[in-house]
N, C-alpha and C positions, 0 to 999 in steps of 0.2 A: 300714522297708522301703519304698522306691517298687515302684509298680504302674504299668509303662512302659504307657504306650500302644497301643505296638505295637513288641514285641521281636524284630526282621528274624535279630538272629543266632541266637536259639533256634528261630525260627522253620525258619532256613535247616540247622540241625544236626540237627532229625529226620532230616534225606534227606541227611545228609552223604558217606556213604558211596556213595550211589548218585549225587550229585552231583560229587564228584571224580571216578569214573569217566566218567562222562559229558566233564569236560573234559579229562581222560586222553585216551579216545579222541580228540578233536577237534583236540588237541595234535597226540596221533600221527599222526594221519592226513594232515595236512601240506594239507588242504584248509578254507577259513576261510568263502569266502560262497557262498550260492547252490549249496551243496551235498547231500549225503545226508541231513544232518540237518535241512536246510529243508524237506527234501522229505517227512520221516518224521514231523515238528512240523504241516507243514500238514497230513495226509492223517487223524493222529490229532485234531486239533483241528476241522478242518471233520467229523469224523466224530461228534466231543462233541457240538459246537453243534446238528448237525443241515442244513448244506449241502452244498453243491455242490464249493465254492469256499473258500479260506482263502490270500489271499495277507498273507505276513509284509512288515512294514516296521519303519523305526526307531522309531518310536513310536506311541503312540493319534493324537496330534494329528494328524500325516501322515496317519493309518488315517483319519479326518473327512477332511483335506482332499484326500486322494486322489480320495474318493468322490464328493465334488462337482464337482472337476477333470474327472474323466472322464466324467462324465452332462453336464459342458459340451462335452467334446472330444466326445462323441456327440451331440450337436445336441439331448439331453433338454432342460438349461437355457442359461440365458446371461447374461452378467452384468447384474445388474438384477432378476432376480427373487429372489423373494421366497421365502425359508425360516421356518415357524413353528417357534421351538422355546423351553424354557422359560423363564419370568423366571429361575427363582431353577435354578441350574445352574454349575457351574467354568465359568472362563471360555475352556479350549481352546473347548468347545463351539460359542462367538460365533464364536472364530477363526477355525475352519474355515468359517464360512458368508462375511464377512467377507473370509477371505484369496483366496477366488475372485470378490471384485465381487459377491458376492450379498448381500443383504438380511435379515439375522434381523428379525424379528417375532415381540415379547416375547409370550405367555400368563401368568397367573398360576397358581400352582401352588395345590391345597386345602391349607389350612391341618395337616387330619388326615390327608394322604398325604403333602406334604412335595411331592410331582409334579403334573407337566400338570394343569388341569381340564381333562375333556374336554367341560364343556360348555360354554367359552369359547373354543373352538377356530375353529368353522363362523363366526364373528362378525368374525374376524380373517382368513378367507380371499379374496384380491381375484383379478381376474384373472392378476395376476404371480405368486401363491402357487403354489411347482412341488414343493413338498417338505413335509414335518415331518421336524423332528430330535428323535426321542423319546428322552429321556435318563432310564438306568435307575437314580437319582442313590441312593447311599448302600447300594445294593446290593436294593431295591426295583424289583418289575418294574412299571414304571409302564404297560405296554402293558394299554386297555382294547379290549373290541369294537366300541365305537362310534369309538374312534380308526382302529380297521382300515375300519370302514364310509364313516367322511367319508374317507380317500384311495381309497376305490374308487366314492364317488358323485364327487367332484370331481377323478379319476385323480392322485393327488399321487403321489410316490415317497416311502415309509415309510423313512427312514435311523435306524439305533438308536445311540446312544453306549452301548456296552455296557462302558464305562473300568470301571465300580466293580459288575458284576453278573453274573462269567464263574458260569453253574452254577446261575443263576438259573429258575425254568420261569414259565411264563403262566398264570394262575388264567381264566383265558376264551378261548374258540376261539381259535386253536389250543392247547386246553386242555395241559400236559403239553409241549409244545414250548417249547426253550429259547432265550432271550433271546441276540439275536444271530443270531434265522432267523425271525424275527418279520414281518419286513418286506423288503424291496426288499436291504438293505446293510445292514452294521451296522461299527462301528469298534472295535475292543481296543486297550484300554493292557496292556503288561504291565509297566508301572512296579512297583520292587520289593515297594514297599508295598500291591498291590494283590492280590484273591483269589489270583489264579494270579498271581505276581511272577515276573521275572524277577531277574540280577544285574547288571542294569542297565537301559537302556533298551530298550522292545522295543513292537511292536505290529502288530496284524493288519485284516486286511479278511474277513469273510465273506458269504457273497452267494451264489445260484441261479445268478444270471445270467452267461451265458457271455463275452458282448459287455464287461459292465463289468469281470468279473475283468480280462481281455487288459489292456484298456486299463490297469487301476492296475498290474498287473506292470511293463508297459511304463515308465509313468511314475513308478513308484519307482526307476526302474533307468537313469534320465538320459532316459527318454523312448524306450526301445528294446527290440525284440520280436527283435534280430537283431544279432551284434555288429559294433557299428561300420556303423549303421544305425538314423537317429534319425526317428519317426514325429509324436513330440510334441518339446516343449521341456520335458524333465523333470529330475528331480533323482537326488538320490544318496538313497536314503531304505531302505534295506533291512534284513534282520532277521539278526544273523550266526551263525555255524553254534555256537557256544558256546552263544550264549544261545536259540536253539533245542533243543541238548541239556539245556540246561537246563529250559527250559520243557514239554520231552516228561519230562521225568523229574517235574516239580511237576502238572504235567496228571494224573498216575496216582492223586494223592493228595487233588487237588482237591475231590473229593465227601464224604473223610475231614473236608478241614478245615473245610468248609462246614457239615457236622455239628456241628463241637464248637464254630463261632461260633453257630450256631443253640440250644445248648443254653444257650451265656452269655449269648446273648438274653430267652430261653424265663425265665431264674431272673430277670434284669433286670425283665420284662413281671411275672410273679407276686409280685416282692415290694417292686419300688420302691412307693414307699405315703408320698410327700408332698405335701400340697395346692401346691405352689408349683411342682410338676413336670408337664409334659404331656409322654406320650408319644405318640406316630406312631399310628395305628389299626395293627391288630396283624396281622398276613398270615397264614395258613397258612406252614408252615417250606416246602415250595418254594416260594415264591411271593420268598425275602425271603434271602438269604444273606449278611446284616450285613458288608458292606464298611464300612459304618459302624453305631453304636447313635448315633442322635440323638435329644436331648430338646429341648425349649424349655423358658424358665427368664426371665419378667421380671429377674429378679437375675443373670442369666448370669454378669457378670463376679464379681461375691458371692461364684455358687456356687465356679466355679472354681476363685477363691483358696481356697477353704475344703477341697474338695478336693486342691489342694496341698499344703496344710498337713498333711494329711492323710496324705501321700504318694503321691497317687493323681494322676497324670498324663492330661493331657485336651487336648485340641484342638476346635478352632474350626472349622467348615468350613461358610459361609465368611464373613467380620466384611464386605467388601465386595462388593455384589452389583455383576453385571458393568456395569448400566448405568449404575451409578456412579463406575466405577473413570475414573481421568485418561486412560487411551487411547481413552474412546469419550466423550470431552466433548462431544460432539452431543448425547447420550443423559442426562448427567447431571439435566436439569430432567425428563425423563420421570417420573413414580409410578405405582409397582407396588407399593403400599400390604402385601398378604400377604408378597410376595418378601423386603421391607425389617424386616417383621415377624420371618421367620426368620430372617434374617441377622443379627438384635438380639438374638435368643434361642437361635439354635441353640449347641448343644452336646455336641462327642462323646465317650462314655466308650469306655474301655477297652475292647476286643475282638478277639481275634483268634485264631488255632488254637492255641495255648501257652499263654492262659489259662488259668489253675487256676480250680476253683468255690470254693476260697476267699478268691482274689484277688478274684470276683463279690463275694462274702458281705459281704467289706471296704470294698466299692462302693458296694451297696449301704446298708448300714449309714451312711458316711459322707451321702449323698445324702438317706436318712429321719433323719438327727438335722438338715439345714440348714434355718435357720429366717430 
C-alpha cells in the first residue's frame, strides 16, 4: 500500500456534494467574475482572518506582488529599497520583492523553528530597509513580538506570506489573532495543495488598510477602479467566481481540517524516536497548522529512499534554496550557512486532512526502524 503525500482527490470528496453545488450554481447563474460569489468569499474570509479588507486575485504570488506595487503606486516605497525577508523560504517570496525593483535582504532562519531569527533582523536594517516580508513557511506562525516592535521602532511595513499558514493564530501579542492580520498586508495562495485549496489557482490580499486595498483592486483588474478607466498600468490578475464558490465552501471546513493535521502531527512529535531525526521545536497546536511536517535528516536522501521502499511517499521542500537557484546568479556566491543546512536536510512526511492514524503509525514505524 502507498501512503500518498497528499491525496487532493480524497481530500476534495469529503465536500463533494457541497462542492458540485457550489459550481452548479455558478454555472447557472450565467455570471463568471467579479461577482456574488467574490463578494460572499471576500467578506467571509476577511471575516476568518480577522480584517478589514480581503481582496481576491489569481494567485499568492500576484497576492506578494500586488502588495508592494501599490505601497510603491502610494509613494510608501520605490524601487530600490530594501525588503528583509527570509533566507531559507519558496522562492515566490524573492519574486515578489524583486519583480517590483525592490531589494530582498536575506536573514537566516533558527535552525529549531525552521523561520526568521528575530534577533538577526535589526543588524540587516539600512536606511533603504521599508519592509519585512514575514513568511509563515510550512505552516508555522513565524510572527514574534520583537518582530512587531523593530517595524514600529524603525516604522517598516509588516507584509506576511501567509501561502502555507491560512488558520494559523499568534503565540504573542496579538496573542490569539490570526496570521494574515498580523501586520500591515498579508498574501494567500490558494493553491490546491495548500490548507484552504482551491481547484485551481487562486489567491487573496488582506489588509486594515483602506488606501492599499483600493489600489490592489484596481491593479489586479488592468489597473482600474472604474470601467474603461485606467489609474495604474495593471494586469489581469483576479480571483474567479467558481473557484471562490469553491473556496467559500472549503473555508467552512478549514478549522475541521486543520485539526486532524494537528492530531497527525501531535502522534509524529510523541512517537518518532530516532537518533538521526531532528524535529522543529514543537508549537502549541494554534500556533502551527502543518501545511507541511518537516524533519532534518544528515542521510535525507537515505531516508527517503527507504521510505519509498517502504511505500511511504515524501517530498522535499525545498533541495534549492533561492539564493542559489540560476535566476538570481548575482546571489549564488552569497552563504547563508543554516538556510543551506535545511535545504540539505529537510524533509516532508506525510500530512494532510485524510490521513488515517494508521497510515501515521506506518510512518512512523518506518522512520524509527532507519538506520
Amino acid at each position: 500500500m502507498t501512503i500518498k503525500f497528499l491525496d487532493l482527490k480524497q481530500v476534495n470528496a469529503q465536500y463533494a456534494d457541497e462542492l458540485h453545488e457550489a459550481v452548479r450554481r455558478v454555472v447557472d447563474s450565467g455570471w463568471y467574475l467579479q461577482g456574488k460569489e467574490n463578494e460572499q468569499f471576500e467578506r467571509h474570509f476577511a471575516e476568518y482572518i480577522g480584517t478589514k479588507h480581503c481582496v481576491g486575485c489569481a494567485n499568492g504570488l500576484d497576492a506578494l506582488i500586488w502588495i508592494y506595487r501599490a505601497y510603491i503606486e502610494l509613494g510608501v516605497m520605490q524601487p530600490g529599497d530594501e525588503v528583509i525577508v527570509p533566507a531559507n523560504t519558496f522562492i515566490a517570496s524573492i519574486l515578489a520583492i524583486t519583480e517590483n525593483g525592490l531589494k530582498p535582504v536575506f536573514v537566516e532562519p533558527r535552525l529549531d523553528t525552521l523561520e526568521i531569527d528575530d534577533s538577526k533582523i535589526e543588524a540587516a536594517i539600512t536606511e533603504r530597509t521599508r519592509s519585512i516580508l514575514l513568511v509563515h513557511l510550512y505552516g508555522r506562525c513565524a510572527y514574534t513580538e520583537k518582530i512587531g516592535e523593530i517595524c514600529q521602532k524603525h516604522g517598516l511595513k509588516l507584509v506576511e506570506d501567509n501561502a502555507q499558514a491560512h488558520g494559523c493564530k499568534a503565540p504573542q501579542p496579538p496573542k490569539g489573532a490570526r496570521t494574515g492580520s498580523l501586520g500591515d498586508a498579508a498574501g494567500h495562495s490558494f493553491y490546491p495543495g495548500k490548507n484552504l485549496g482551491a481547484l485551481g489557482d487562486g489567491g487573496a490580499v488582506t489588509t486594515d488598510d483602506d488606501r492599499l486595498a483600493e489600489a490592489i483592486r484596481a491593479l489586479a483588474n488592468y489597473g482600474s477602479q472604474k470601467k474603461y478607466v485606467f489609474q495604474y498600468t495593471g494586469r489581469n490578475s483576479r480571483l474567479d467566481e467558481i473557484q471562490a464558490a469553491i473556496l467559500d465552501v472549503k473555508l467552512r471546513h478549514l478549522d475541521a481540517d486543520n485539526a486532524h493535521r494537528q492530531a497527525i502531527a501531535n502522534y509524529y512529535y510523541d512517537h518518532i524516536d530516532n537518533p538521526l531525526i531532528t524535529l522543529p521545536t514543537r508549537l502549541p497546536d494554534a500556533h502551527n497548522v502543518y501545511h507541511l511536517f518537516s524533519i532534518l535528516c544528515e542521510k535525507r536522501d537515505a531516508l527517503q529512499a527507504h521510505l519509498a521502499e517502504n511505500g511511504i511517499q515524501t517530498l522535499i521542500h525545498y533541495p534549492i534554496p533561492p539564493h542559489q537557484q540560476q535566476c538570481y546568479k548575482a546571489w549564488n556566491r552569497l552563504s547563508f550557512p543554516i538556510t543551506e543546512q535545511i535545504h540539505q536536510q529537510e524533509l516532508s512526511l506525510p500530512i494532510s486532512p485524510v490521513m488515517t492514524m494508521e497510515e501515521a503509525e506506518q510512518v512512523v514505524s518506518a522512520i524509527n526502524a532507519f538506520r
